[in-house]
BAFI-3210 file (N, C-alpha, C; in Angstrom, 3 decimals, decimal comma, padded with zeros to 6 digits):
// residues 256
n [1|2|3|4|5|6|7|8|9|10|11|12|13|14|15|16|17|18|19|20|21|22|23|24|25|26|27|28|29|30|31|32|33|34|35|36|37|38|39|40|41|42|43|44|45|46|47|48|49|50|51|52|53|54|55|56|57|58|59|60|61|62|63|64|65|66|67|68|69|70|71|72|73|74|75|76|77|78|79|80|81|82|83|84|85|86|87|88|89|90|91|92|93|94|95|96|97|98|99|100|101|102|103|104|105|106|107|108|109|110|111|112|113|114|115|116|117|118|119|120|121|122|123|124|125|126|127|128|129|130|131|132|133|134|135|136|137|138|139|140|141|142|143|144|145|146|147|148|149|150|151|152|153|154|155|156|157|158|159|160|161|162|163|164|165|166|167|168|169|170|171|172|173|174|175|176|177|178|179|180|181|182|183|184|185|186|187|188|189|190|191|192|193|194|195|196|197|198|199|200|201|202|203|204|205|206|207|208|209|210|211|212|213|214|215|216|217|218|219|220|221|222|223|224|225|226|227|228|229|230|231|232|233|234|235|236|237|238|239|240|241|242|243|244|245|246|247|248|249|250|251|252|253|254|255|256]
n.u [007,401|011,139|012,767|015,821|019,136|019,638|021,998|022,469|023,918|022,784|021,015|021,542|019,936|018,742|018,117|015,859|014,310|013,592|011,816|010,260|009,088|008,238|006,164|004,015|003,476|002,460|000,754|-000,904|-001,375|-002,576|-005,210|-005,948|-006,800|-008,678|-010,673|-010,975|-011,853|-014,387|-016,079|-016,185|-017,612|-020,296|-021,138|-021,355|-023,077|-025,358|-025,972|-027,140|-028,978|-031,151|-031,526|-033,201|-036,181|-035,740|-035,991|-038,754|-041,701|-043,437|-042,581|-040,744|-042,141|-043,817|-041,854|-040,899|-043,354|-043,373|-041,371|-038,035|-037,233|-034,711|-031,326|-028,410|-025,403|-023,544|-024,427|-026,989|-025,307|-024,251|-026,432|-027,111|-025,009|-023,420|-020,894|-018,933|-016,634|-014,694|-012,729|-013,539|-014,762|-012,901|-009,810|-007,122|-005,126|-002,922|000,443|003,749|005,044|007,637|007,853|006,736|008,803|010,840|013,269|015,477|017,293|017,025|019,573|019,914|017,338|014,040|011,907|008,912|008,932|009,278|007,785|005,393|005,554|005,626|003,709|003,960|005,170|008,534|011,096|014,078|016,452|014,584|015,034|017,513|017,801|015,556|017,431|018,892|017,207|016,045|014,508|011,721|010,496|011,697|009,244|007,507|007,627|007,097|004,686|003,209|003,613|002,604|-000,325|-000,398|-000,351|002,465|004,474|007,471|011,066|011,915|009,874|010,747|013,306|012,594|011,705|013,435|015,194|013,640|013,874|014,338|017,005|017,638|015,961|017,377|019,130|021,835|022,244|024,456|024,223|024,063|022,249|020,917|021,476|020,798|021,427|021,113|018,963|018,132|018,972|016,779|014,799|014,292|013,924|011,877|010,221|010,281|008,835|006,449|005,874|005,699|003,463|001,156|001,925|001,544|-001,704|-002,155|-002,520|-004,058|-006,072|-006,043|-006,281|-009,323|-010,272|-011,544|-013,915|-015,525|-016,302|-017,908|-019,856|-021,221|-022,103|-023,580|-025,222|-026,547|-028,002|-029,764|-031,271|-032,126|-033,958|-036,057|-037,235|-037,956|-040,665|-043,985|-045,455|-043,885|-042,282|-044,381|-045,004|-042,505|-042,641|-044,530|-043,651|-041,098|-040,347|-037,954|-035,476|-036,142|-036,038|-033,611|-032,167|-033,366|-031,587|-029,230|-029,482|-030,167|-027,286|-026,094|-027,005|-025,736|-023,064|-022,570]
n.v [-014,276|-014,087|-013,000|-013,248|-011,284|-010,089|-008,284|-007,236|-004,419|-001,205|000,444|003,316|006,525|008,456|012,056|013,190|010,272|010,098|012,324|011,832|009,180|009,886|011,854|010,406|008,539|010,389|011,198|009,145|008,018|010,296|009,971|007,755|008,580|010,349|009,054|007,006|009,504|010,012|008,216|007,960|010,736|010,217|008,056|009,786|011,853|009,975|009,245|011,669|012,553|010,773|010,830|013,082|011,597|009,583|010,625|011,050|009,731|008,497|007,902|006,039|003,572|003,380|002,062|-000,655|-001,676|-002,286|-004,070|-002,856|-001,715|-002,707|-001,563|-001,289|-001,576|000,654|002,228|003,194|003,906|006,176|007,888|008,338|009,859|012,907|012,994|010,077|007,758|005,469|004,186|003,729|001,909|000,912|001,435|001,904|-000,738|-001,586|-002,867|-000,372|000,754|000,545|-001,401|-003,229|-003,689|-004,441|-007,362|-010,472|-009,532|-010,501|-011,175|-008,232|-007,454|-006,962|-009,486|-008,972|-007,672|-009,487|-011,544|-010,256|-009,901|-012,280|-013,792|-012,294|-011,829|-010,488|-008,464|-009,505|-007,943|-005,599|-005,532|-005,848|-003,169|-002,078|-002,590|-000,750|000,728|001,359|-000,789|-000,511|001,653|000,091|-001,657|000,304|001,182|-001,269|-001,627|000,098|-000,004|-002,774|-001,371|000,231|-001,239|-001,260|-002,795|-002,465|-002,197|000,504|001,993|001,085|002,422|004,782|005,933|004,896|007,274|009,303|008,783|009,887|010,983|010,060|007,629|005,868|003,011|003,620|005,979|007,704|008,382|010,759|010,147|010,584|012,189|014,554|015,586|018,799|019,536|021,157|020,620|021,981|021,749|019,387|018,185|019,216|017,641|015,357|016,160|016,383|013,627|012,280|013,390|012,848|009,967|009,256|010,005|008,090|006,002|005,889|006,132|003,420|002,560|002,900|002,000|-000,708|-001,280|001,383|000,947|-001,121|-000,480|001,568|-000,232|-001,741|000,760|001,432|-000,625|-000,711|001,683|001,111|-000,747|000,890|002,397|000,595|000,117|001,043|001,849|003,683|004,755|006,732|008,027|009,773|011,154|013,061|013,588|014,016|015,158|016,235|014,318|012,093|012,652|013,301|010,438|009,528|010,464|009,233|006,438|006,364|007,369|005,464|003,290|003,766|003,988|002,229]
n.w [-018,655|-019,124|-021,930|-023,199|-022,484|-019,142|-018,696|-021,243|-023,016|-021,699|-024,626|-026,440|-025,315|-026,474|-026,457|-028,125|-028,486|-025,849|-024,968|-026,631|-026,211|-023,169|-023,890|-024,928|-022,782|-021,057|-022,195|-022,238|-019,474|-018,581|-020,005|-019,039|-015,996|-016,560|-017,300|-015,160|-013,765|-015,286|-014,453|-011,884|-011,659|-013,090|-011,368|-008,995|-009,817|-010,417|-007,934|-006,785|-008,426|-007,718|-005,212|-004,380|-004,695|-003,116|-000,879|-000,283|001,329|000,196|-002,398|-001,750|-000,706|-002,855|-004,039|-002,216|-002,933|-005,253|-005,414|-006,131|-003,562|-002,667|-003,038|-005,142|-002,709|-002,624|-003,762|-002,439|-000,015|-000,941|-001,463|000,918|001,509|001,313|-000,177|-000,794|000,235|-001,153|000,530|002,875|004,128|006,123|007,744|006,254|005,616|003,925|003,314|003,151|-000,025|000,566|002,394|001,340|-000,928|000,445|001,260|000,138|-002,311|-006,145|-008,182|-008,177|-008,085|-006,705|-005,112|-005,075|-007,598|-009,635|-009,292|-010,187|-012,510|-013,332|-015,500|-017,228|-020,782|-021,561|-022,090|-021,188|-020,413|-019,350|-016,723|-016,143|-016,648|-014,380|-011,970|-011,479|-010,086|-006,744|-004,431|-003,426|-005,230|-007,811|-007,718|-008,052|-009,959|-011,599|-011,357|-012,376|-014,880|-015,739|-014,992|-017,136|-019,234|-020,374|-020,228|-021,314|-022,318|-023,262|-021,485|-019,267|-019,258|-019,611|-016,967|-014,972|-015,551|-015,109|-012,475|-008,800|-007,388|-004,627|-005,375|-006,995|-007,136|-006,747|-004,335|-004,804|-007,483|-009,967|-011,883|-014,992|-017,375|-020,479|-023,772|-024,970|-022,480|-019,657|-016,038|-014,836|-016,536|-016,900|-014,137|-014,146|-015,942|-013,872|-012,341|-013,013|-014,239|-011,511|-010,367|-012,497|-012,135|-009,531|-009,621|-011,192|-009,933|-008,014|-009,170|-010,233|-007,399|-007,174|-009,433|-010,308|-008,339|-008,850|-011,690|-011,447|-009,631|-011,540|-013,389|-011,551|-010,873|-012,946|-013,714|-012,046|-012,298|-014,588|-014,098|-012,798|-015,109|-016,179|-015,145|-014,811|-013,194|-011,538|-013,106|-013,679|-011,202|-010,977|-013,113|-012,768|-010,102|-009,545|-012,090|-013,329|-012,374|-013,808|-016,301|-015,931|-016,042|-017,809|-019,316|-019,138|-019,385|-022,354|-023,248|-022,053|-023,791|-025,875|-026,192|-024,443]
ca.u [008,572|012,066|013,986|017,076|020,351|019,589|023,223|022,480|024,394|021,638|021,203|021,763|018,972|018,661|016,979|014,357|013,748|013,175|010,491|008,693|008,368|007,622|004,968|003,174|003,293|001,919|-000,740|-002,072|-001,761|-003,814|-006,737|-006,350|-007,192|-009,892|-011,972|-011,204|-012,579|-015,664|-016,445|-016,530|-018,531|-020,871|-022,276|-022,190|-024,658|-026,865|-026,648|-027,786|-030,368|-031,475|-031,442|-034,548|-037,364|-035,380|-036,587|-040,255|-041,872|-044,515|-041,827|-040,190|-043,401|-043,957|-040,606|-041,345|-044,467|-042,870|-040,236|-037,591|-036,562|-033,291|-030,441|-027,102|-025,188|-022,326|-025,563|-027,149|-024,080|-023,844|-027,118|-027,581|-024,082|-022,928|-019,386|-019,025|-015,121|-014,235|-011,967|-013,918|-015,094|-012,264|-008,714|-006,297|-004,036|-001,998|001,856|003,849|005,728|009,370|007,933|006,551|009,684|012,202|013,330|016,450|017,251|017,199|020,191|019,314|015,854|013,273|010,964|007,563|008,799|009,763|006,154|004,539|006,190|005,816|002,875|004,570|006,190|009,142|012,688|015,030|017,327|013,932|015,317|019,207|017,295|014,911|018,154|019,478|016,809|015,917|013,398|010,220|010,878|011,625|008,228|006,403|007,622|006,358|002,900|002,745|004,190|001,550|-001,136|-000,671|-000,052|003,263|005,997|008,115|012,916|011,934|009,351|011,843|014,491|012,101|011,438|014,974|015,646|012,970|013,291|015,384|018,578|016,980|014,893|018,264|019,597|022,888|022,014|025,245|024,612|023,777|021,276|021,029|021,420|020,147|021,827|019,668|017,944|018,786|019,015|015,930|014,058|014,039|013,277|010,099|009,448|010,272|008,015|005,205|005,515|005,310|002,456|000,780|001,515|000,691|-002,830|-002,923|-001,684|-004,853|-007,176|-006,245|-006,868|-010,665|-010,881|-012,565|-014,949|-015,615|-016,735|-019,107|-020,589|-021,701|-022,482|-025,095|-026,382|-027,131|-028,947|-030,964|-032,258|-033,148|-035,432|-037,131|-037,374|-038,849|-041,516|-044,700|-046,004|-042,427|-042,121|-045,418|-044,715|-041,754|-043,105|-046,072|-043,254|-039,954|-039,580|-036,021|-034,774|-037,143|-035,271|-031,582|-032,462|-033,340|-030,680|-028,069|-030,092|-030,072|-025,737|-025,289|-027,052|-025,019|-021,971|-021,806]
ca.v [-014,964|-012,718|-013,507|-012,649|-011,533|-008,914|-007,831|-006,427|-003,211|-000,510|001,402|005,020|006,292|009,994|013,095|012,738|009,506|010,364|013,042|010,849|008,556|011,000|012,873|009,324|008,129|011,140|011,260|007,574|008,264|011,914|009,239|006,716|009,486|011,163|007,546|007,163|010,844|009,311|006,960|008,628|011,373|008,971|007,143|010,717|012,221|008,627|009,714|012,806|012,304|009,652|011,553|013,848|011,202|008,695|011,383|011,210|008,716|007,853|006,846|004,846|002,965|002,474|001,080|-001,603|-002,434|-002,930|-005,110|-002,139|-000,937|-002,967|-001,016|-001,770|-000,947|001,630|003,785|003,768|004,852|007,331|008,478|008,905|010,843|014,274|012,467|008,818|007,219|004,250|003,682|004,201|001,069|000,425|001,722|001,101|-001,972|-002,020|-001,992|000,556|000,017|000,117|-002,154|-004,512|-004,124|-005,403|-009,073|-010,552|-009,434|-011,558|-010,229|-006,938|-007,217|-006,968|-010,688|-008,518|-007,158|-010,771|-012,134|-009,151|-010,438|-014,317|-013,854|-011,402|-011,931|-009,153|-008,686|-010,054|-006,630|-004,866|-006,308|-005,068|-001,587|-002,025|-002,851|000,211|001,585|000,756|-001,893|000,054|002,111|-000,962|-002,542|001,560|001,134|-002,127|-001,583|001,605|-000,732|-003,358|-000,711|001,602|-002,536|-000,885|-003,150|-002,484|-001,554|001,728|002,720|001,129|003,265|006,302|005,440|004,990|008,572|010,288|009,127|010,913|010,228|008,981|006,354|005,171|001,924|003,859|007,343|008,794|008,346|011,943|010,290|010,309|013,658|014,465|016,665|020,394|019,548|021,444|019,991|022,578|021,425|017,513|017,985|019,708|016,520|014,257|016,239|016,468|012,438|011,940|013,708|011,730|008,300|009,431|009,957|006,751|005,011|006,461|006,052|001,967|001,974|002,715|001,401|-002,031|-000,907|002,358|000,166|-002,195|000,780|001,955|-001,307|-001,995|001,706|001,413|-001,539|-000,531|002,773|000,326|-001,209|001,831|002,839|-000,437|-000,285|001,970|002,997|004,277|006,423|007,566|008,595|010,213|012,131|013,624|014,385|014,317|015,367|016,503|013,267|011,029|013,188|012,907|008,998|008,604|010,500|008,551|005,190|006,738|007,138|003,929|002,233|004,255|004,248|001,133]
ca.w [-019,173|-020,019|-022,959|-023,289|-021,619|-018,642|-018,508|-022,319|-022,536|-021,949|-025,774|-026,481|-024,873|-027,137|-026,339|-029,074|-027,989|-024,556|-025,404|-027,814|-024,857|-022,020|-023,720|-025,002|-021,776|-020,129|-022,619|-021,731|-018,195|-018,682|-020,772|-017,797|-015,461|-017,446|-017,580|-013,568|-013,274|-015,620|-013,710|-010,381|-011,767|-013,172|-009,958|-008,571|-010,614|-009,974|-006,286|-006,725|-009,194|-007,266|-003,692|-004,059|-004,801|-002,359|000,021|-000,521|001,465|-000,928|-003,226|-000,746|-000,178|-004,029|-004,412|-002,041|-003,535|-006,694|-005,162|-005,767|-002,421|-002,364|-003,813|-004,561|-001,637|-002,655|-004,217|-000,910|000,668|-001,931|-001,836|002,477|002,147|-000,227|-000,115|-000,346|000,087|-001,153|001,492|004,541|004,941|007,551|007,877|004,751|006,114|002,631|003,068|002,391|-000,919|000,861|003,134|000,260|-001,695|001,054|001,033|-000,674|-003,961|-007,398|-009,113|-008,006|-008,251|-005,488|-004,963|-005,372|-009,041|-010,133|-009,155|-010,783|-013,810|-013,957|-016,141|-018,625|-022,204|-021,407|-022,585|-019,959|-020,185|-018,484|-015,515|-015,921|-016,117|-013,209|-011,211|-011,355|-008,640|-004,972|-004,336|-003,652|-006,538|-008,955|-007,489|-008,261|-011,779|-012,535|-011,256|-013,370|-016,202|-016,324|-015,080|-018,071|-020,222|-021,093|-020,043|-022,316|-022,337|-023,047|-019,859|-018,029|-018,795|-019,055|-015,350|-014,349|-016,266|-014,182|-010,677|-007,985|-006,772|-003,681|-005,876|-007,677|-006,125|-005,676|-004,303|-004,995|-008,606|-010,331|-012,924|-015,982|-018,030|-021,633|-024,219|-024,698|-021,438|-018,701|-015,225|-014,382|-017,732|-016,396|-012,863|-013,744|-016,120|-013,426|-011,184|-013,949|-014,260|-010,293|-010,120|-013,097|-011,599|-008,432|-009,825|-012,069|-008,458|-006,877|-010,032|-010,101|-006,168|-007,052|-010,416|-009,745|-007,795|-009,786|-012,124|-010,650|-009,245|-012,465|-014,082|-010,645|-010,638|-014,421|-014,208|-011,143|-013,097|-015,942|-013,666|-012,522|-016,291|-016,740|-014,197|-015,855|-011,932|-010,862|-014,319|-013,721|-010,196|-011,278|-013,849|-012,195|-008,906|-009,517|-013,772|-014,026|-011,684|-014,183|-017,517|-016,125|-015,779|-019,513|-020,460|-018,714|-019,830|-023,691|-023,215|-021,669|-024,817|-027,392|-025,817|-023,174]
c.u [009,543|012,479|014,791|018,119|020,122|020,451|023,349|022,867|022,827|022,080|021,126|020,389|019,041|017,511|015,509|013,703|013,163|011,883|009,639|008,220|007,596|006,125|003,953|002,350|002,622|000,345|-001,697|-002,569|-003,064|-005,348|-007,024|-007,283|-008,373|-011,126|-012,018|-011,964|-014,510|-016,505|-017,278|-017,683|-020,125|-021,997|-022,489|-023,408|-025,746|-027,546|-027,675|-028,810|-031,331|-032,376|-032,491|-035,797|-036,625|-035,744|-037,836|-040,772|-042,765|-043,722|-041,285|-041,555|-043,861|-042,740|-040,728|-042,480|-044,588|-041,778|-038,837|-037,172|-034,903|-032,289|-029,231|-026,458|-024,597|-023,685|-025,910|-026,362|-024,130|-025,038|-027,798|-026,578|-023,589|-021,890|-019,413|-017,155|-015,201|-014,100|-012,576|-014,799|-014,380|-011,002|-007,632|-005,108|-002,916|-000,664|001,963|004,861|006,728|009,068|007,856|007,761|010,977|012,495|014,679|016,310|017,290|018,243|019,833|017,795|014,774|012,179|009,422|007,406|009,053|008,435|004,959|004,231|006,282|005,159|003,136|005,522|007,214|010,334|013,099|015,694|016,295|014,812|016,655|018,785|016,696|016,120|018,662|018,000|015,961|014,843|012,248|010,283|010,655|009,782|006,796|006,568|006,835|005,110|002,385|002,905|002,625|-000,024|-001,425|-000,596|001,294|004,359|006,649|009,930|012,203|011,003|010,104|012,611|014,182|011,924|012,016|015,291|014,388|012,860|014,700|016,221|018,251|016,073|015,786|018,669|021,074|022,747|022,904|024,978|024,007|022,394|022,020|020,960|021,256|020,711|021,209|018,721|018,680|018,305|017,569|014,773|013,319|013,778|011,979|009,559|009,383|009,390|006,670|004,775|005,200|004,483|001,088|000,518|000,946|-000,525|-003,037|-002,676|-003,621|-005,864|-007,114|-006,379|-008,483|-011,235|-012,149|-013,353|-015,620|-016,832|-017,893|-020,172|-021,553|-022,646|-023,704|-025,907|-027,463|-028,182|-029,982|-032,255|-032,617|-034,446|-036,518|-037,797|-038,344|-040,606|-042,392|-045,351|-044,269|-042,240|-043,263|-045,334|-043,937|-041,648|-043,807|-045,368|-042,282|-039,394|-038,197|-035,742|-035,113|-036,212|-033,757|-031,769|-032,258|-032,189|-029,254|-028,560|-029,506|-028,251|-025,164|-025,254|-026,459|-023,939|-021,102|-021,549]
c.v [-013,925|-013,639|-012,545|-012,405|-010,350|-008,107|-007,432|-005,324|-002,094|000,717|002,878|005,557|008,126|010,930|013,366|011,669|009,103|010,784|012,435|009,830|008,930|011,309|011,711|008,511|008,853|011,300|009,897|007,783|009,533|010,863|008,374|007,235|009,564|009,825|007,082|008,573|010,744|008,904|007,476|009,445|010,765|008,877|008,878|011,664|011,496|008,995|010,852|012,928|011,556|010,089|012,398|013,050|010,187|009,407|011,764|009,468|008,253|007,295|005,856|003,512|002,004|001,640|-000,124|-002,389|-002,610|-003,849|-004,203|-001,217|-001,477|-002,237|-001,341|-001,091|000,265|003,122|003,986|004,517|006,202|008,547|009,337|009,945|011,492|012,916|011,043|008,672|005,819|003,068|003,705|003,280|000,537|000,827|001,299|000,560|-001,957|-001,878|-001,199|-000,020|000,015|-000,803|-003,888|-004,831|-004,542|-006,960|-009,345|-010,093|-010,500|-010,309|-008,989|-006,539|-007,777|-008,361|-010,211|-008,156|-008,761|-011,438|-011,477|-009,468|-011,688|-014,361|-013,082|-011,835|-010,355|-009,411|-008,839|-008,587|-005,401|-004,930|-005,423|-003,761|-001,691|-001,851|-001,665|001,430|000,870|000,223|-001,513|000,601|001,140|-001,498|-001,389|001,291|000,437|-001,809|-000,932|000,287|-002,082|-002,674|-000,042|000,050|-001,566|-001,497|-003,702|-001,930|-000,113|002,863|002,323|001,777|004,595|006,523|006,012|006,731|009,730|009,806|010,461|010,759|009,296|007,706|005,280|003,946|002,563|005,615|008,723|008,883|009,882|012,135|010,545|011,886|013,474|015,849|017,768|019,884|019,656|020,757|020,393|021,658|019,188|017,737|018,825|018,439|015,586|014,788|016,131|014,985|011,378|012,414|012,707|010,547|008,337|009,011|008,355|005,749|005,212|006,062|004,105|002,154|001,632|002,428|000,500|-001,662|000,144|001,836|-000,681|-001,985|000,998|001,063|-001,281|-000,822|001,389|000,352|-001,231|000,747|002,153|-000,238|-000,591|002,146|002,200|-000,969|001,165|002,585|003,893|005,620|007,258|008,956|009,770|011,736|013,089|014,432|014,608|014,523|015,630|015,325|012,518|011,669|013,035|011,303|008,581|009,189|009,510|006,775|005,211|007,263|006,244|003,535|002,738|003,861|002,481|000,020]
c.w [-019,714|-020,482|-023,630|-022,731|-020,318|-018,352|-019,934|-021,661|-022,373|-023,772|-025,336|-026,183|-025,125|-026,077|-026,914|-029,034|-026,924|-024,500|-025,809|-027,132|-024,097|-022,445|-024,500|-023,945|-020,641|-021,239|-022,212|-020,162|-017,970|-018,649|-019,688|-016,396|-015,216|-017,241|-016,127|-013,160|-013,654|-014,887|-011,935|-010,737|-011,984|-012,378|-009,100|-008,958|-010,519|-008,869|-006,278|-007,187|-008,154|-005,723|-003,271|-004,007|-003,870|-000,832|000,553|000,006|000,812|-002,318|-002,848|-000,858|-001,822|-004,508|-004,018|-002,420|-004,655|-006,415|-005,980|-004,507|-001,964|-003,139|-003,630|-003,962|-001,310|-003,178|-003,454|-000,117|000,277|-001,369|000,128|002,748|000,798|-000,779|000,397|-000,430|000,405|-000,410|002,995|005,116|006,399|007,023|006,433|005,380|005,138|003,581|002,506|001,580|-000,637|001,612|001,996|-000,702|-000,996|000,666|000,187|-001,921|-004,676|-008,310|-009,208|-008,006|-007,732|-006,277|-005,778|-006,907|-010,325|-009,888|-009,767|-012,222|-014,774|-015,079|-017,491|-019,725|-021,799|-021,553|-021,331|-019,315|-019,666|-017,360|-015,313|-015,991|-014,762|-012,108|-010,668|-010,207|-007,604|-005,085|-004,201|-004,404|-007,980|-008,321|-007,912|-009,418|-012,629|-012,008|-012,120|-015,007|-017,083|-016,234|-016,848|-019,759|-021,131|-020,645|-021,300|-021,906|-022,334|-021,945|-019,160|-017,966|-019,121|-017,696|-014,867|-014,409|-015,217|-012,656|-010,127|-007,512|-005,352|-004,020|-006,340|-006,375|-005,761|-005,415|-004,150|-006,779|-009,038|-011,375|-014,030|-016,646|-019,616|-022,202|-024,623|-023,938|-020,629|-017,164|-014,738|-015,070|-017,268|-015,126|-013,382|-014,913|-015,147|-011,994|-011,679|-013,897|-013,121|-010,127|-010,889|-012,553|-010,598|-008,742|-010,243|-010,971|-007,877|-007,762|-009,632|-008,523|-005,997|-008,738|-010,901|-009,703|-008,239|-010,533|-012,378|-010,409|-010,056|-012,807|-012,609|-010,812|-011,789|-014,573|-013,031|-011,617|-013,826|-015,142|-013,208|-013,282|-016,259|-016,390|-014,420|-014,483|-011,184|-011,724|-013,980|-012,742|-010,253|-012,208|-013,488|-010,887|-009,112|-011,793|-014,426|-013,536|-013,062|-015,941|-017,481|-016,568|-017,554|-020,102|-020,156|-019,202|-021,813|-023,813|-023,289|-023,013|-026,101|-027,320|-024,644|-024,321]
res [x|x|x|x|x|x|x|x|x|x|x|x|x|x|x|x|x|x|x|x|x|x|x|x|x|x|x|x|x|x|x|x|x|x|x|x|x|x|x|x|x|x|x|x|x|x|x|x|x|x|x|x|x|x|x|x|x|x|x|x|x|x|x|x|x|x|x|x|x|x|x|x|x|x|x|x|x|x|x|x|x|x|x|x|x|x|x|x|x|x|x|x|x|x|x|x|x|x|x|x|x|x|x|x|x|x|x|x|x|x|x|x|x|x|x|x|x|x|x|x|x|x|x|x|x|x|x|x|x|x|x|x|x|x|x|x|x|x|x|x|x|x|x|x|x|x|x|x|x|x|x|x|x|x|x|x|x|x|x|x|x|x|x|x|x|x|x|x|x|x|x|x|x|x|x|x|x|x|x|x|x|x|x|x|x|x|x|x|x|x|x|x|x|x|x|x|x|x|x|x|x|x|x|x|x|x|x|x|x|x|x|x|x|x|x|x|x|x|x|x|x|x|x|x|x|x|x|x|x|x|x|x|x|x|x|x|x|x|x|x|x|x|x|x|x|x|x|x|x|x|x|x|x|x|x|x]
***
């Protein structure tokens, strides 16, 4: 829901207020990152752990005869290959975001960023910012916007302030300039903050699933834990696999 007028003038939009944006916004994104980098690491360490006594057919053998040989599926994957991807179940179909952000405008503002939005409490005058750049662009912003839960006037018109003249809806415009910041000084933020989203673009593609990942491995090592001929086994053949295990068991329950 917007409230308000979206043809509000845009406010003075300072140098010190810029910064104190920028480098807030690059710190959340950094932490968003860092907990997608988690995550991944994570289930890879499961694999791996996992991958030397999954190699032993006498463990194989006791697994099934504990009713353990099913695993959830992405660990299997994981664990038959070094390098698992996400994406490689089958070709990535997505549009591309100029393709997703064509379509009539709404008062300047692309269909896909207006549906993004239905669900949002957000000042109206987001909108009279968003306008001001090209439809896949306005539709990169908001994703980042409710990704990072920051739709808020002022990421929008930190946004606006860092794309590229080719992102602006009119690409003769020169941008936006900032007093003691040189033209050099802002293109290396606005290359610092495309790199950023980039990532946090790439981190929410495997978030979800990331996720899930974890939450199934974690509970499938609990059940090995739980099972007094598996530890035994373990102990007696595989001791470091059977020591990462508890320690990643003894994390979860501090920390999950």
């Amino acid at each position: 829901m917007a409230v308000g007028n979206p043809d509000e003038p845009v406010t003075a939009f300072t140098t010190p207020l810029f910064l104190k944006i920028y480098k807030a916004e690059c710190r959340r994104k950094r932490a968003f990152i860092r907990e997608g980098d988690l995550m991944r690491r994570s289930i890879g360490k499961v694999a791996k752990t996992l991958r030397p006594p999954m190699a032993d057919e006498q463990f194989r053998d006791l697994l099934v005869a504990e009713n353990l040989a099913t695993l959830p599926r992405t660990l299997a994957a994981r664990i038959l290959r070094d390098t698992y991807d996400l994406t490689a179940s089958g070709t990535d179909n997505r549009p591309s975001l100029a393709a997703i952000g064509g379509g009539d405008l709404f008062g300047g503002i692309t269909p896909g960023v207006v549906e993004l939005f239905q669900d949002c409490c957000l000042p109206a005058k987001i909108f009279g910012v968003l306008r001001k750049l090209a439809p896949a662009r306005q539709l990169e912003v908001a994703k980042l916007m409710i990704a990072m839960n920051r739709v808020t006037y002022n990421y929008a018109k930190m946004a606006v302030a860092l794309s590229s003249q080719s992102q602006l809806a009119d690409s003769s415009h020169p941008g936006w300039k900032f007093a003691r910041l040189s033209d050099e000084q802002l293109a290396m933020l606005k290359r610092e903050f495309a790199d950023l989203s980039n990532r946090v673009r790439n981190t929410m593609d495997h978030y979800g699933a990331l996720a899930l990942e974890n939450i199934s491995a974690g509970r499938y090592i609990n059940q090995l834990l739980e099972n007094v001929r598996v530890v035994r086994y373990l102990a007696q053949n595989f001791p470091e696999s059977l020591c990462e295990f508890q320690k990643m068991t003894e994390f979860n329950q501090q920390f999950g």
